[in-house]
C-alpha positions as CSV (number, residue, x, y, z in Angstrom):
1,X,-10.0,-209.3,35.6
2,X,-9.3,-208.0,32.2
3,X,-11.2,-210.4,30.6
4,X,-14.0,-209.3,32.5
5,X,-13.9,-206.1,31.5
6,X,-13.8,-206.5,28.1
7,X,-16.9,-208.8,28.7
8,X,-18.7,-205.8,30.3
9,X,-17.5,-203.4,27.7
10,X,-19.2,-205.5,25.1
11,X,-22.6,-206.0,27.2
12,X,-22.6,-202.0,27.9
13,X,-22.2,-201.5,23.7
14,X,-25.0,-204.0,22.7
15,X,-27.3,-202.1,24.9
16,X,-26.0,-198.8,23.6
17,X,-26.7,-199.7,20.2
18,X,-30.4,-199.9,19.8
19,X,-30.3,-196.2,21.6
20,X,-27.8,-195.0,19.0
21,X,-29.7,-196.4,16.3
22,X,-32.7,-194.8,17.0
23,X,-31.2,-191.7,17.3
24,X,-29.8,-191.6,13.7
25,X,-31.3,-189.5,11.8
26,X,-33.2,-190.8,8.5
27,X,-32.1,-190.0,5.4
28,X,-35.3,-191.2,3.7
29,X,-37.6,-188.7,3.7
30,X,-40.4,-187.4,1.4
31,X,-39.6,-184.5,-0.9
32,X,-41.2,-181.3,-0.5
33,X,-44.4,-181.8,-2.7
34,X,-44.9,-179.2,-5.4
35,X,-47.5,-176.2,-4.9
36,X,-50.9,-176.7,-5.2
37,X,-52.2,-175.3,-8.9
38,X,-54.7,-172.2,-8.4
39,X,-58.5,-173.7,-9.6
40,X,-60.4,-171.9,-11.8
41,X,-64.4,-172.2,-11.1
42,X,-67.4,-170.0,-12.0
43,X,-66.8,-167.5,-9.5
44,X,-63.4,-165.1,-8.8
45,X,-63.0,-164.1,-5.8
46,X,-61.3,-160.6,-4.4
47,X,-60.4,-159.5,-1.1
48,X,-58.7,-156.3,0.1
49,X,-58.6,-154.0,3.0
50,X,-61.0,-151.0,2.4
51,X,-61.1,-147.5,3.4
52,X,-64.0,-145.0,1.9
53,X,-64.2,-141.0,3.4
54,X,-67.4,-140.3,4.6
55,X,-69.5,-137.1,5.2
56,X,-73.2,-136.0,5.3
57,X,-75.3,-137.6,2.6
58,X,-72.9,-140.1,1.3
59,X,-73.1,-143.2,0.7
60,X,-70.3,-146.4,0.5
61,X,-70.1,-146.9,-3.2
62,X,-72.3,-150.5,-3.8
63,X,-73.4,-150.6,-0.5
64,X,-77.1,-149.6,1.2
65,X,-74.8,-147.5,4.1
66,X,-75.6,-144.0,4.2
67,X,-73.9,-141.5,6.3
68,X,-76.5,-138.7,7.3
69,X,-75.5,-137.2,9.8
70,X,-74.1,-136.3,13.2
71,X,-75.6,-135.5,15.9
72,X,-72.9,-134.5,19.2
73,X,-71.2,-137.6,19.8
74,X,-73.5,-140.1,17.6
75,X,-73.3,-140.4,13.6
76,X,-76.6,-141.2,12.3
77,X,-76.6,-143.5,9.2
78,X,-79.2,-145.6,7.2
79,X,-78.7,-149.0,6.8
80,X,-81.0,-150.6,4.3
81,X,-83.5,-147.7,4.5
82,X,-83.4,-148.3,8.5
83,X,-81.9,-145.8,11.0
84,X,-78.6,-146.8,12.7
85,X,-76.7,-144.6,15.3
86,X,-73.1,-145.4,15.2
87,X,-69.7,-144.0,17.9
88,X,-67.0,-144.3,16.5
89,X,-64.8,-148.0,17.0
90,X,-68.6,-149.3,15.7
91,X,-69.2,-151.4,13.0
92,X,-70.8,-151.0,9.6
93,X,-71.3,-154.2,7.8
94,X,-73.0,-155.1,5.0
95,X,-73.5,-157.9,2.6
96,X,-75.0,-158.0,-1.3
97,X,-75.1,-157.1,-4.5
98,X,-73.1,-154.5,-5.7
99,X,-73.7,-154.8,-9.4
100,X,-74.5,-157.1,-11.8
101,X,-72.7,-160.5,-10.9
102,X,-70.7,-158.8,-8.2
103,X,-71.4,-160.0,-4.2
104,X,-70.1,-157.6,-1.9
105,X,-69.6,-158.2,1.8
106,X,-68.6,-155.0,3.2
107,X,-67.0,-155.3,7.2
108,X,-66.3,-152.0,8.6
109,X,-65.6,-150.0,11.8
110,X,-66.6,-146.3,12.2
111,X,-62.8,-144.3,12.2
112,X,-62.5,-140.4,13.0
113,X,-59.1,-138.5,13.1
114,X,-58.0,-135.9,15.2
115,X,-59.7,-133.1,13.1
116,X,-63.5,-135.0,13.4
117,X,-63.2,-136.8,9.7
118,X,-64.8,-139.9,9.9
119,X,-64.1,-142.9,7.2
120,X,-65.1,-146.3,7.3
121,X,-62.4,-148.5,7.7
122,X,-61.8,-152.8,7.3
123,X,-62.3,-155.5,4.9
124,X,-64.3,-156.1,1.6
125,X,-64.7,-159.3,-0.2
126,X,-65.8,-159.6,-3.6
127,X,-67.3,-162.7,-5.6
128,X,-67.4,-162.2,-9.5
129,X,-70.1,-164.6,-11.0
130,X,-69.4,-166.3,-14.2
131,X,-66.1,-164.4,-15.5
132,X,-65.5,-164.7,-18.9
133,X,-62.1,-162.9,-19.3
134,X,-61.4,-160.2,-22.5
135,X,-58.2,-158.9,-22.7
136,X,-58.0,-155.1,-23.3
137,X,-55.7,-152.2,-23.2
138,X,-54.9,-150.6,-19.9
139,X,-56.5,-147.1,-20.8
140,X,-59.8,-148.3,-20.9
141,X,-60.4,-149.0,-17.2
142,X,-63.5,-146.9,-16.3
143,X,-64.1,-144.3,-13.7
144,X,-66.5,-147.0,-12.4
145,X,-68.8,-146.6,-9.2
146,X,-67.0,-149.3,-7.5
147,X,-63.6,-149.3,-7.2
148,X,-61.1,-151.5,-5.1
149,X,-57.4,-151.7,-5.1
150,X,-54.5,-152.9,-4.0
151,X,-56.4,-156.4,-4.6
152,X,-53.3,-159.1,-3.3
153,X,-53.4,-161.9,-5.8
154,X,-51.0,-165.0,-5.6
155,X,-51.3,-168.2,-8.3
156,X,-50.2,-171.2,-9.3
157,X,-50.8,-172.4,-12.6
158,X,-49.5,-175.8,-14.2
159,X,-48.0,-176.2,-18.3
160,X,-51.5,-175.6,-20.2
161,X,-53.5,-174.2,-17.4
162,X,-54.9,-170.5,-17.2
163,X,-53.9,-167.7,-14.9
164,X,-57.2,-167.3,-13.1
165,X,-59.4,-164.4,-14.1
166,X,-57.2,-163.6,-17.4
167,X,-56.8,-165.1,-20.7
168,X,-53.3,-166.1,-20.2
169,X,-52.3,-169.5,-20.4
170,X,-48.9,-171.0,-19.6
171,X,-47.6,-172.5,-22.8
172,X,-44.3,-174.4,-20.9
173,X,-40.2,-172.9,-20.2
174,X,-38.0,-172.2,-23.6
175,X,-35.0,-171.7,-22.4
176,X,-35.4,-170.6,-18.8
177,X,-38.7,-167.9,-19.4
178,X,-41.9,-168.6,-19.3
179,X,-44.2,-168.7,-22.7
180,X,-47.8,-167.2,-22.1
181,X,-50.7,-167.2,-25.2
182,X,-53.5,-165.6,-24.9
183,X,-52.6,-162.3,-25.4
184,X,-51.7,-159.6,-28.3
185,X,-48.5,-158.6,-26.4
186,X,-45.0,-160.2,-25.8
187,X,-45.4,-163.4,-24.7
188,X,-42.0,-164.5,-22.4
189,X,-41.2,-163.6,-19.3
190,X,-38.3,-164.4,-17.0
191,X,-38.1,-165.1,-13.7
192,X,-38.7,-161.5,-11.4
193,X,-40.2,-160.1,-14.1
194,X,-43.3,-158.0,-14.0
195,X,-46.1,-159.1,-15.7
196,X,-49.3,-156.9,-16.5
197,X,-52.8,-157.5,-17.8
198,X,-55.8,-155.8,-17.9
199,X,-59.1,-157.5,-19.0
200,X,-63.2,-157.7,-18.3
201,X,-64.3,-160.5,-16.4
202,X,-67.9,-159.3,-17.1
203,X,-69.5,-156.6,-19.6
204,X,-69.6,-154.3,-16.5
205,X,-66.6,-155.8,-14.4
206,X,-62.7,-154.2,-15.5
207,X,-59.9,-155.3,-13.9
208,X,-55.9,-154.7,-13.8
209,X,-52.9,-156.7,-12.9
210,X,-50.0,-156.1,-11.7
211,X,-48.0,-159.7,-10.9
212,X,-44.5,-160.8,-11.0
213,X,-42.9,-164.2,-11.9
214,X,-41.7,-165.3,-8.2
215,X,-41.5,-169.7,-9.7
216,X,-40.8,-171.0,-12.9
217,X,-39.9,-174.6,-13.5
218,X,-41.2,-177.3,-15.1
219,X,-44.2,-177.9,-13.1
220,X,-45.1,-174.3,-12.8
221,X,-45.3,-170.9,-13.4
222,X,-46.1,-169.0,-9.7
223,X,-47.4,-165.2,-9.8
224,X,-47.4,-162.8,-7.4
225,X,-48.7,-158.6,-6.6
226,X,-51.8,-156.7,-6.9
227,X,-55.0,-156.4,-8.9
228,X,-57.2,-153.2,-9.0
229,X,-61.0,-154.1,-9.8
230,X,-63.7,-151.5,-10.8
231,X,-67.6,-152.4,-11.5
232,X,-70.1,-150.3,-12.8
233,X,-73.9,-150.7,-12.7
């Protein structure tokens, strides 16, 4: 009898063991692979929510929309030189150029407040042709036409590449900060730290960051924050 159990004990743990080997976790497995660099190209692009006042006789700045007027409960605009009656909730798109080598596709809703303001409210998207970054100081942003902020801008830039849309370049570590050329000012930064840069990406188009180191290693310097863009015809 005993040897017959022992015979079924060993029958029971030969079928077990494929079971428990498959159930083994592996302890083979891929590393994480490193962030994809940001590419440069001939056009920046910029995207941001969007909010512009609106009362009788003005008009979106870069856009064709015109607010005229309003009429008991419907808001007469001109769209492209044609008549549009809007309620509010509606929306007020639009899509071209807003200066030179700026594409602007405006997507808005009609917003009032509980004291009869009205505002367009939603998303713009902005395409900047051919940038050809300048670095210059921060006072000479313009009081442009066109103005967008709180821009968000993440990147990812490898040793030797460019920050897109600046004139930074990411020279490598020395000893655990990052070393950036391209610029007049102080050239390390650590990890965390705050990094701005103001520049023209165009003779007409200013812009402003304000990024933070969030990786550094040898593969990479990542940046994260804002950028505030203005354009002026």
């Amino acid at each position: 009898m005993r040897k017959i159990l022992r015979q079924l004990s060993l029958l029971i743990g030969l079928l077990a063991a494929p079971t428990l080997a498959c159930a083994v976790p592996s302890f083979n497995t891929a590393p994480t692979p490193p962030p994809q660099p940001t590419p440069e190209g001939d056009t920046l692009f910029f995207s941001a929510s969007y909010n512009a006042p609106l009362e009788p006789g003005t008009t979106i700045a870069g856009t064709r929309i015109a607010y005229v007027q309003t009429v008991s409960d419907l808001h007469e605009f001109s769209i492209d030189g044609l008549q549009a009656y809007r309620q509010v909730g509606d929306s007020l798109t639009w899509r071209g150029l807003v200066a030179p080598g700026v594409f602007g596709d405006y997507r808005l809703r009609l917003r009032g407040d509980f004291l009869g303001r009205l505002q367009a409210e939603g998303q713009v998207e902005l395409a900047v042709f051919n940038p050809a970054p300048v670095e210059i100081p921060p006072t000479q942003t313009p009081a442009a036409a066109i103005y967008v902020e709180g821009i968000p801008a993440s990147y990812y830039v490898p040793q030797g590449a460019r920050i897109p849309g600046t004139t930074l370049i990411f020279e490598g570590m020395r000893t655990d900060v990052a070393e950036l050329s391209g610029t007049a000012g102080y050239p390390f930064f650590a990890p965390e730290d705050s990094l701005l840069w103001s520049g023209k990406l165009r003779d007409n188009v200013y812009i402003r960051y304000n990024l933070r180191v969030s990786t550094l290693n040898e593969s990479g310097l990542g940046l994260t924050g804002t950028a505030e863009l203005w354009a002026t015809r």
